[in-house]
C-alpha positions in Angstrom: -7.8 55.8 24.0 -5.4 52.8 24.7 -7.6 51.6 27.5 -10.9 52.1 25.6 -9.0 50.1 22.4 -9.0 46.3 24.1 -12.8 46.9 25.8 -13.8 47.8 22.2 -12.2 44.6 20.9 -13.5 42.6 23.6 -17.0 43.7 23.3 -16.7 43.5 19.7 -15.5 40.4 19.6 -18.2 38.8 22.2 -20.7 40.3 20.1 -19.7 38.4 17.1 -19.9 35.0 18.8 -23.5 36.2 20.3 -24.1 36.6 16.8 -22.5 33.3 15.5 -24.5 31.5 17.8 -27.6 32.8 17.3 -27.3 32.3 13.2 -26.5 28.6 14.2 -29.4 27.8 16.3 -31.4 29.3 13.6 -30.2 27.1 10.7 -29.8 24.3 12.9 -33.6 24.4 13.1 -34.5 24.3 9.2 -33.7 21.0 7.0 -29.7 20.7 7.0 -27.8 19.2 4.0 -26.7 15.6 5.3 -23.4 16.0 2.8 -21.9 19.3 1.9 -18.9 19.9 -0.7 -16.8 22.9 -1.1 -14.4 23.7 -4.0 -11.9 25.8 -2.6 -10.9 28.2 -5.2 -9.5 31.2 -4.9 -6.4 31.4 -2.9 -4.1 32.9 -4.7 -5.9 35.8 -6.3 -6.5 36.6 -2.3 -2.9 36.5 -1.9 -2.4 38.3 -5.4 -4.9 41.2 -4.1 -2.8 42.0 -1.0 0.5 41.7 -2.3 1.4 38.2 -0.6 3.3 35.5 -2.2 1.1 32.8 -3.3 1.8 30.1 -1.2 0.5 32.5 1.9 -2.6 32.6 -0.1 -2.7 28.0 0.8 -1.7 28.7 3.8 -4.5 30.8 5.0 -6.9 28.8 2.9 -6.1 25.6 4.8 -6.9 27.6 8.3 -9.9 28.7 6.5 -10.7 25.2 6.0 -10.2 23.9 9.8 -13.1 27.0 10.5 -15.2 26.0 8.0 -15.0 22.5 9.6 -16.4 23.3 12.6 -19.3 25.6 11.5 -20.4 22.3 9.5 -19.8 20.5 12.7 -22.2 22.9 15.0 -25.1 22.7 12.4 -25.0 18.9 13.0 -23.6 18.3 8.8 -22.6 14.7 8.8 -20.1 14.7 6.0 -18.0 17.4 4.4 -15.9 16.9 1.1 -13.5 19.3 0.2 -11.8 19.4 -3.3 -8.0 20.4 -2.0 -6.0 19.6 -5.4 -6.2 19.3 -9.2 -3.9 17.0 -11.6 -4.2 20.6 -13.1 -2.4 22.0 -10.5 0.5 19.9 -11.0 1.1 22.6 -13.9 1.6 25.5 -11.5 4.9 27.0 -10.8 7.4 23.8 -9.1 7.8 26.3 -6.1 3.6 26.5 -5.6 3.0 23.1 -6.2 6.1 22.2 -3.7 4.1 24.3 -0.8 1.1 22.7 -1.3 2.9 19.2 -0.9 4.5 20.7 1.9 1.5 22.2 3.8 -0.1 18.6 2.7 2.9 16.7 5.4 3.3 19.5 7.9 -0.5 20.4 8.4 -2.5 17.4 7.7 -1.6 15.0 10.1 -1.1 18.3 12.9 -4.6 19.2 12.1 -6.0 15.6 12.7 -3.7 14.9 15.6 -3.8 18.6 17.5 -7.6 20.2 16.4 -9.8 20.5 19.1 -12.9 20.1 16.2 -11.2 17.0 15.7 -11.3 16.0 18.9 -14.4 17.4 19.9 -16.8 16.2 17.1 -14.9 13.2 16.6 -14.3 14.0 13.0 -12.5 11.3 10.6 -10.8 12.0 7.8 -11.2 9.9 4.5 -8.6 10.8 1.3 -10.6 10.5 -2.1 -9.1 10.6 -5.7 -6.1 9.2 -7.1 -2.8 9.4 -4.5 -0.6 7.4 -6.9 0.7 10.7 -8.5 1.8 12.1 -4.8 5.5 11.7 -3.4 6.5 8.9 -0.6 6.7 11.5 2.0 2.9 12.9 1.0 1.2 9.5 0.5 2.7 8.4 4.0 1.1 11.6 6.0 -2.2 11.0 4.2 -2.5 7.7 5.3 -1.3 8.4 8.9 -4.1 11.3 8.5 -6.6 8.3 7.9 -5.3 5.9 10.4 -5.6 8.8 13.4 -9.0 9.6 12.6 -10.4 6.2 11.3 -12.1 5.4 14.6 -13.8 8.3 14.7 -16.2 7.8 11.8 -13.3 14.0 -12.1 -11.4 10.8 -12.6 -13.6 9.5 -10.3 -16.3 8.5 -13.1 -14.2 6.6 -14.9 -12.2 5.0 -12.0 -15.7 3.6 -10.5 -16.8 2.2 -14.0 -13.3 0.9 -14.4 -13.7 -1.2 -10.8 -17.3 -2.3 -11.4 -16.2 -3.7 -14.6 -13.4 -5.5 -13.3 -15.4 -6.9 -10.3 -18.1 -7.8 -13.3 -15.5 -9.6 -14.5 -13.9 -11.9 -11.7 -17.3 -12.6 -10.0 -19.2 -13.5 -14.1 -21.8 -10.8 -13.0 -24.8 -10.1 -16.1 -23.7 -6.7 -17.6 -27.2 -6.8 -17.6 -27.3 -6.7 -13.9 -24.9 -3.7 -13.9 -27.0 -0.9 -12.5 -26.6 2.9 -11.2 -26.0 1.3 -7.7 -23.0 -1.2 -8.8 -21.2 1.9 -9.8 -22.1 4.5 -6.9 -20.4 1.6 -4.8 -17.2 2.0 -6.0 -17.2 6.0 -6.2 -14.6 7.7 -4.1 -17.9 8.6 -2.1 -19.1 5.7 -1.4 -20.5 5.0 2.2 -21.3 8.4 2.5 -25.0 10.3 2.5 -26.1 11.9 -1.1 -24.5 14.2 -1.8 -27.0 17.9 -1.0 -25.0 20.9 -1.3 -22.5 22.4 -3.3 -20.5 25.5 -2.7 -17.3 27.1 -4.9 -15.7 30.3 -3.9 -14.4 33.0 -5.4 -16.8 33.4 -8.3 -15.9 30.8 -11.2 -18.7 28.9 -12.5 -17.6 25.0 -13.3 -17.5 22.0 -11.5 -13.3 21.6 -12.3 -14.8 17.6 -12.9 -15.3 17.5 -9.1 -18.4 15.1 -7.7 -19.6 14.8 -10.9 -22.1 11.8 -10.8 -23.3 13.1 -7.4 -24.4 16.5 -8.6 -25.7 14.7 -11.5 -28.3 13.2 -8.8 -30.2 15.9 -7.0 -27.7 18.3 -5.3 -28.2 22.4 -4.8 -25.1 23.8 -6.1 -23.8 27.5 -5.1 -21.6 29.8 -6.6 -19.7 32.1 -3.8 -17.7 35.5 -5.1 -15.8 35.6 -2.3 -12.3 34.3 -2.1 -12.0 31.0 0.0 -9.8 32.1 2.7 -12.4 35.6 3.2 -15.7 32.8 2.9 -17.5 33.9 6.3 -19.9 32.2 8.6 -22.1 34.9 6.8 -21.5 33.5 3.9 -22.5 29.9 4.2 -25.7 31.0 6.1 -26.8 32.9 3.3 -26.4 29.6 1.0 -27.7 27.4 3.6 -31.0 29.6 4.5 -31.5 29.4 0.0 -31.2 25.4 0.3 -34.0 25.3 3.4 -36.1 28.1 1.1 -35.6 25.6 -2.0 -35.2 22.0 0.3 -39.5 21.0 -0.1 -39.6 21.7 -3.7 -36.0 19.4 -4.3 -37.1 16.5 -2.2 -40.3 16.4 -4.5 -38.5 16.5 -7.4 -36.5 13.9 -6.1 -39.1 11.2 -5.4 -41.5 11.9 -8.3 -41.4 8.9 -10.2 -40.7 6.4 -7.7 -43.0 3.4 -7.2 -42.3 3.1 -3.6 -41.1 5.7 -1.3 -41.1 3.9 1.8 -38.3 3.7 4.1 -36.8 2.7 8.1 -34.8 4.2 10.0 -31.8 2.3 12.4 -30.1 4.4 15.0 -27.1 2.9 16.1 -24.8 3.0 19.6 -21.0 2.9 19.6 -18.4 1.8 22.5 -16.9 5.2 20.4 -19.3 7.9 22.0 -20.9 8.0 18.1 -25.0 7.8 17.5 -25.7 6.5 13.8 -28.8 7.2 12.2 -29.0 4.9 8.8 -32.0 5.0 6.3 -32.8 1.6 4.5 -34.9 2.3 1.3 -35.2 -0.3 -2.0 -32.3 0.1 -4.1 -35.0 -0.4 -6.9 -37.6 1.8 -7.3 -38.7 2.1 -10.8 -38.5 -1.7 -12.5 -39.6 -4.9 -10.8 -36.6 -7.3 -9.5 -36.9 -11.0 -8.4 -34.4 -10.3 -5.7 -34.4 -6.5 -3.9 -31.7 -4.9 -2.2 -32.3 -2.3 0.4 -29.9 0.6 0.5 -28.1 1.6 3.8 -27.5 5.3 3.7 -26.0 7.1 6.6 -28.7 9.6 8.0 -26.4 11.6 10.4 -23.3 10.8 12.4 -22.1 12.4 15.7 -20.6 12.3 19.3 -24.2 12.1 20.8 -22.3 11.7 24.6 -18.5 12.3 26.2 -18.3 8.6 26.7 -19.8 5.3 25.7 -23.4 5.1 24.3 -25.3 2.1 26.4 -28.4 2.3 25.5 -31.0 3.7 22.5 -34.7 3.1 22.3 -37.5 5.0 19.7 -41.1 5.4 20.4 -43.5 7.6 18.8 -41.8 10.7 17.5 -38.7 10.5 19.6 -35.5 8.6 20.0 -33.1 8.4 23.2 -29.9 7.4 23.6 -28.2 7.0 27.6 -24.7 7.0 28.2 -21.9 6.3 30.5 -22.1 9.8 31.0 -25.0 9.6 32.9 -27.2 11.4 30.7 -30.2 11.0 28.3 -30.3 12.6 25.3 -33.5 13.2 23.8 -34.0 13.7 19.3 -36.8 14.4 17.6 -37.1 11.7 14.7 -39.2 14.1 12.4 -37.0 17.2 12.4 -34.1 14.9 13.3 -32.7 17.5 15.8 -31.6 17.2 19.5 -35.0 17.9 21.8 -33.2 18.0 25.2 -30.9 16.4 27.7 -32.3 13.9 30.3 -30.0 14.1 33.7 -32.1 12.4 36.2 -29.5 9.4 36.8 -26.3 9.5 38.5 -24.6 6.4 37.3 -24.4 5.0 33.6 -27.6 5.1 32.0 -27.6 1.0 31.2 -31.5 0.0 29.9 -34.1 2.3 27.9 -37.5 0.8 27.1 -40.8 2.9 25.4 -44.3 2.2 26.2 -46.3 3.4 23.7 -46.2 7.4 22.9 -46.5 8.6 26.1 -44.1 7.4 28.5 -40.4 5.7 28.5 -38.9 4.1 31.2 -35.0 4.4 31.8 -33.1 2.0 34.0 -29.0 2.7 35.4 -26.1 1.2 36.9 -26.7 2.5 40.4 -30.0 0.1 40.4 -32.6 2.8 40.2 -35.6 3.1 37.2 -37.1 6.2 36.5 -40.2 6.6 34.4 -40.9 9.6 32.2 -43.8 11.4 30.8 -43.1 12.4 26.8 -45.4 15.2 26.5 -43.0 17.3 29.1 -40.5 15.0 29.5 -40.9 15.1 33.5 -39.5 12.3 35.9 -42.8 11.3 37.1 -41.3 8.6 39.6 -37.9 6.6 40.5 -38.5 2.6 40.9 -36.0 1.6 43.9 -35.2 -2.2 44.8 -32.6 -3.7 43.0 -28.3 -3.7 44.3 -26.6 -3.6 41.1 -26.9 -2.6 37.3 -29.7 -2.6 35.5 -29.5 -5.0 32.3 -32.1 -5.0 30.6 -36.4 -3.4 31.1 -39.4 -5.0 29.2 -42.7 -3.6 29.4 -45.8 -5.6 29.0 -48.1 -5.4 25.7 -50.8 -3.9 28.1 -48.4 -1.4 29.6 -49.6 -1.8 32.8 -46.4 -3.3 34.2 -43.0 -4.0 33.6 -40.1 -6.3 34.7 -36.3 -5.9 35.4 -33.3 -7.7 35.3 -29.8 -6.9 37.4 -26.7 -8.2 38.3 -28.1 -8.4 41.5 -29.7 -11.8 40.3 -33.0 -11.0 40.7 -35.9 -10.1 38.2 -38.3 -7.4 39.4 -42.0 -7.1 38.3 -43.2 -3.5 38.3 -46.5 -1.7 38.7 -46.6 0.7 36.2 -50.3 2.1 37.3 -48.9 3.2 41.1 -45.3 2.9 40.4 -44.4 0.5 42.8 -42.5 -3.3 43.0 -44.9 -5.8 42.6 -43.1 -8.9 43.2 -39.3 -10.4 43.2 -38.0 -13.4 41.8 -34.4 -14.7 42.8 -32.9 -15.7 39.8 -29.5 -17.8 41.3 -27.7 -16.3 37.9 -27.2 -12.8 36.6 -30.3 -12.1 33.8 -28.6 -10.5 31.1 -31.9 -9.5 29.0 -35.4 -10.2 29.2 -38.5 -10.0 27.2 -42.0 -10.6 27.1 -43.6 -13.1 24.6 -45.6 -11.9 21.9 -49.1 -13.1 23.6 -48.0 -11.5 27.0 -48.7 -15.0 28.6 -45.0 -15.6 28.8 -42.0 -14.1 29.6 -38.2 -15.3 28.5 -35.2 -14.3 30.4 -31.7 -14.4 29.3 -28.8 -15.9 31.3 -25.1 -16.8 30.3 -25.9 -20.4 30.1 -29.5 -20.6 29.0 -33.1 -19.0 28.7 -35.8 -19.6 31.0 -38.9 -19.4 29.7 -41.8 -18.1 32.3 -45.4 -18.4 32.9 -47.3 -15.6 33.8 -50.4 -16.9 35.1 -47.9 -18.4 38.5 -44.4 -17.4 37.7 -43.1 -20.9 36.9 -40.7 -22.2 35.0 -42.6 -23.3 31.9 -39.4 -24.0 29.7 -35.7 -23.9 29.9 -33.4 -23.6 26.8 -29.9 -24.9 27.0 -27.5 -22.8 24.9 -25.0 -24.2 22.7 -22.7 -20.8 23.4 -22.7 -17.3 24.5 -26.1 -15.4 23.6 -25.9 -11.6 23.3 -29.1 -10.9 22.5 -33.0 -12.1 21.8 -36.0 -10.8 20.3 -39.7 -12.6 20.7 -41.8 -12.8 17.5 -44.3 -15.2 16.2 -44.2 -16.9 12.6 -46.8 -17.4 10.4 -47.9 -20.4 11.5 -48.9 -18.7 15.1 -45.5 -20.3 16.4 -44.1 -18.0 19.3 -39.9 -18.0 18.2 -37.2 -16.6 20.0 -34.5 -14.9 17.8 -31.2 -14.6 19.0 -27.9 -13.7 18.4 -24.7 -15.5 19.1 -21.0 -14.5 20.5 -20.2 -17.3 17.9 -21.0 -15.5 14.6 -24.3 -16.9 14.2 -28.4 -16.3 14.7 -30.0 -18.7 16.2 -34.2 -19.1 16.2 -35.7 -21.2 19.0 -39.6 -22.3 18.9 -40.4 -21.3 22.1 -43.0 -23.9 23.2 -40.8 -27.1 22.4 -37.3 -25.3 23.1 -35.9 -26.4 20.6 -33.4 -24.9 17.7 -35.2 -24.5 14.6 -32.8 -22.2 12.2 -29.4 -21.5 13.0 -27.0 -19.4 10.2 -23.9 -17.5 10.7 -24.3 -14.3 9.4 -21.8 -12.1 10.9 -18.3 -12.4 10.5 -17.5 -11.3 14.5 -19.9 -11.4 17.6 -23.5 -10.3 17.2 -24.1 -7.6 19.7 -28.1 -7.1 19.0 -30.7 -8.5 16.8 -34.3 -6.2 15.8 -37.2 -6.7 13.5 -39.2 -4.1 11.2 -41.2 -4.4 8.4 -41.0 -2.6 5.0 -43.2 -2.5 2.0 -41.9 -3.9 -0.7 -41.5 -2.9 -4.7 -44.4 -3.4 -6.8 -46.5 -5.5 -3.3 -49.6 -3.6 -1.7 -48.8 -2.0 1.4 -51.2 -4.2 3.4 -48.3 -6.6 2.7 -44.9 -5.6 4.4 -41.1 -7.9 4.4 -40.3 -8.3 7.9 -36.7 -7.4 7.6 -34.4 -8.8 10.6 -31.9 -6.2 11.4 -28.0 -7.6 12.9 -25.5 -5.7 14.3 -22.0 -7.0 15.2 -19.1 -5.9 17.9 -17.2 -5.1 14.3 -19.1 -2.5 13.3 -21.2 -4.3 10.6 -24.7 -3.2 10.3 -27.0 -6.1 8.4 -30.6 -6.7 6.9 -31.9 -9.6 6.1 -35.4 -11.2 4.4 -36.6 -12.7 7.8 -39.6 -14.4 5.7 -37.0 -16.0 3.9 -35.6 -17.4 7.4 -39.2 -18.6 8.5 -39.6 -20.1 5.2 -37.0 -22.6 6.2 -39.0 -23.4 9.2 -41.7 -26.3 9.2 -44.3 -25.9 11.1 -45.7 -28.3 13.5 -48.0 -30.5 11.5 -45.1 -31.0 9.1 -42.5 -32.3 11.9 -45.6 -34.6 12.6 -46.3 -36.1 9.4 -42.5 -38.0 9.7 -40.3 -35.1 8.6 -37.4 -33.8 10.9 -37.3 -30.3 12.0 -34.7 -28.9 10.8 -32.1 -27.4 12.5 -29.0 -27.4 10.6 -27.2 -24.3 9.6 -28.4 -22.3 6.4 -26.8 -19.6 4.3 -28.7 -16.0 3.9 -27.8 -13.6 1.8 -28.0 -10.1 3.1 -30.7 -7.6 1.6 -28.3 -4.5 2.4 -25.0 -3.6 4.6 -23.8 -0.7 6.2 -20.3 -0.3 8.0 -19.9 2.2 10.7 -16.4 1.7 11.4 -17.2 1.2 15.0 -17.7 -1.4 17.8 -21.6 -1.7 18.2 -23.1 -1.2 22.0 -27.1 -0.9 20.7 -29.3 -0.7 18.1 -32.9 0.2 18.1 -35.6 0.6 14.6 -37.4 3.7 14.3 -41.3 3.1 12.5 -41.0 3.0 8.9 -42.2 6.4 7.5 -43.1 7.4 4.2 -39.7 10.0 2.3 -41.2 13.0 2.2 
């Protein structure tokens, strides 16, 4: 029997993570709350019920806590609040309360610095409430707790009214102008997705003033009998597999009433191995406003790769992101879930480019391009020629070919109907990006010191654009007077619009407050407009983490057109000021961004 004893616990316990994982890949494949809260309650009546001094009771509920962590991690949850202690609870027993201060400094700042789900999920830790009513020694290890994990991505009411107030107040803002939105801003909450799912152990039925507002909005909420430090894997599947029953019938409830219901999706790189996925809707659904605001909303956040993130691209249903890892990830933008792994490429996975729905073509360090078929996601042929790094792919409008740009100085036109090099051009300078015009008659290639502008038709030079500093990035679009433009971004803080068949500067504005890593374009319908008449919104991104939309009708407004330069006035191309239409911070330094097609919330 004492050999049979360890087998039995070995099988047994292989079994259970058979089991485990297999409940995971299930959930994982129905809707999954983007924000999930737990009260915690029931600690010491677990301690109470097997005879152990209370403050065992914390103890196991805080290792509890690190478990329940990770579950939330494997079913891809974004954000996890936990409500850990009371101003009630300052009324416990002194020799309680002293524990949970003192599992607060020894635990915390172990658990963020030691946990392998830290580590490997790349969690960060955020503090919420009011910290002024800790000791020295507590308030210190919660903010080293915040500064460990920063990198990595009630009161509360009345505290948020209190600082929208004040800000009212110092900035001479309307009350009038004082909406839902001014206050959510200042909630201990803020930056994070609505809040979807609720869950309190061990059987009470209140809220203990916990996330108030947010249930308030549209939230599932779940009362658990279990005590916290029993709460099972079991147990949150059961809850979770209720909100997917329930999740259709929510979401309608949620947008009935709303004029619009339109909304854009962002996915954004980091030098930090995190993918970003941030939804921009109208802050304003149900009243007409003279001046919009879009609402940034983190989608989902996640170490998407073991190293850098290079690259992203979207096309039809899917987004990809490649890595210094040497691998391509593959999502599904509808279900929002992980499709597959790409692993083609055996060098850092530098340039990804879509062509329509049905192919994408994926360019690396080690020179080579590979193209790839959607429908099975086969390499269907590797493009060999140039002898360094791929910068940067553009496919023609047509789709027929493509071109390529390399340290290797030279720019590379592709066949994409044979899959074969169709011609070189030597370049004399590395071409950091390139692009084709609008029209396809042109293409525009990117260098440290200026941007050539090409002819198709015989491959000539047709216009050269001297740079006033550093460009990181371009974009090709055409204003509403048939004008092709070239949008760019600067290494000095500012965007800078160049009319592409005079070369010359037409708009420049700072708009970030560090380095503009990339610039893209989308289009959104607006509040209370038909939808046969979209806002082109210009999305920025800076190396500071700073995620920015912007009216970009408003920026071609400031541009004359041709036949007013003629008539005697000057083309203007002074700085302007813009003010942003929304903001998001991710914390982290930007590599990429790409915009997914606007779909309608469902």
């Amino acid at each position: 029997m004492a050999f049979f004893a360890p087998l039995f616990r070995f099988v047994l316990g292989e079994t259970t993570q058979r089991l485990k994982y297999l409940l995971i890949r299930i959930l994982r494949q129905g809707p999954v709350p983007r924000h999930v809260a737990f009260i915690m309650d029931g600690n010491r009546r677990y301690a109470r019920r097997l005879g152990m001094p209370p403050q065992q009771g914390h103890i196991q509920g805080f290792r509890k806590l690190e478990q329940v962590l990770e579950w939330c991690m494997e079913l891809n949850i974004p954000a996890v609040t936990v409500y850990a202690f009371s101003i009630d609870n300052f009324e416990r027993p002194k020799e309680e309360v002293d524990t949970l201060m003192n599992l607060a400094k020894e635990k915390l700042v172990a658990f963020c610095r030691e946990s392998e789900t830290v580590r490997k999920y790349g969690i960060g830790v955020r503090i919420c409430g009011n910290t002024d009513l800790l000791d020295d020694q507590v308030k210190e290890k919660v903010q080293m707790a915040h500064d460990i994990t920063k990198g990595n991505n009630n009161d509360e009411i009345t505290t948020a009214v209190r600082r929208t107030v004040d800000n009212a107040l110092q900035s001479d803002m309307d009350p009038n102008e004082i909406t839902a939105k001014s206050i959510e801003d200042n909630l201990f909450t803020a930056g994070c997705p609505d809040l979807d799912l609720i869950i309190r152990t061990s059987g009470e039925t209140r809220f203990s003033d916990f996330l108030l507002w947010q249930i308030a909005k549209n939230c599932s909420v779940h009362f658990v009998k279990t005590y916290w430090p029993e709460f099972s894997l079991w147990d949150l599947g059961m809850v979770m597999l209720e909100y997917q029953v329930n999740y259709h019938g929510m979401r309608n409830k949620q947008h009935s009433g709303m004029h619009v219901t339109k909304a854009v999706d962002f996915a954004v790189g980091t030098y930090e191995r995190l993918l970003y996925g941030i939804e921009a809707t109208w802050a304003s659904m149900g009243s007409e406003s003279v001046n919009p605001q879009l609402s940034l909303k983190l989608v989902f956040s996640f170490p998407a790769h073991i190293s850098c993130i290079k690259s992203v691209a979207a096309g039809g249903r899917f987004l990809a992101s490649g890595g210094a890892d040497e691998q391509i990830k593959v999502y599904n933008l509808n279900s929002r879930k992980e499709f597959g792994t790409l692993m083609h490429h055996q060098s850092t996975v530098s340039a990804l480019q879509f062509y329509g729905k049905s192919h994408m073509i994926s360019g690396a360090e080690g020179g080579q391009l590979s193209i790839w078929r959607t429908k099975d996601w086969e390499s269907l042929v590797t493009l060999k020629g140039h002898k360094g790094p791929v910068n940067s792919i553009a496919v023609h409008p047509s789709g027929r070919i493509a071109l390529s740009v390399s340290r290797d100085r030279t720019l590379r036109l592709w066949n994409l109907l044979n899959g074969r090099k169709a011609a070189v051009v030597k370049l004399g300078t590395e071409g950091l990006q390139v692009l084709w015009c609008p029209r396809g008659e042109q293409y525009a290639v990117l260098t440290q010191s200026e941007i050539r502008v090409y002819n198709v038709a015989d491959a000539t030079v047709g216009q050269t654009i001297k740079l006033r500093g550093r460009i990181n990035c371009m974009l090709a679009t055409v204003s509403t007077g048939g004008r092709e433009l070239l949008v760019c971004g600067g290494g000095d803080k500012h965007l800078y619009i160049y009319d592409v068949k005079s070369a010359e500067c037409v708009l420049s504005a700072k708009l970030h407050e560090n380095r503009i890593k990339t610039v893209q374009l989308a289009t959104l319908p607006r509040p209370h407009y038909p939808e046969e008449t979209p806002l082109p919104i210009l999305v920025t991104a800076s190396t500071d983490g700073q995620v920015k939309t912007w009216d970009f009708a408003a920026m071609l407004a400031q541009i004359m057109e041709p036949s007013e330069a003629d008539a005697g006035t000057e083309v203007s191309s002074t700085a302007r000021e813009f003010v942003p239409l929304g903001t998001y911070d991710t914390g982290c330094r930007i590599t990429c961004l790409t915009v997914a097609a606007g779909a309608q919330a469902q």
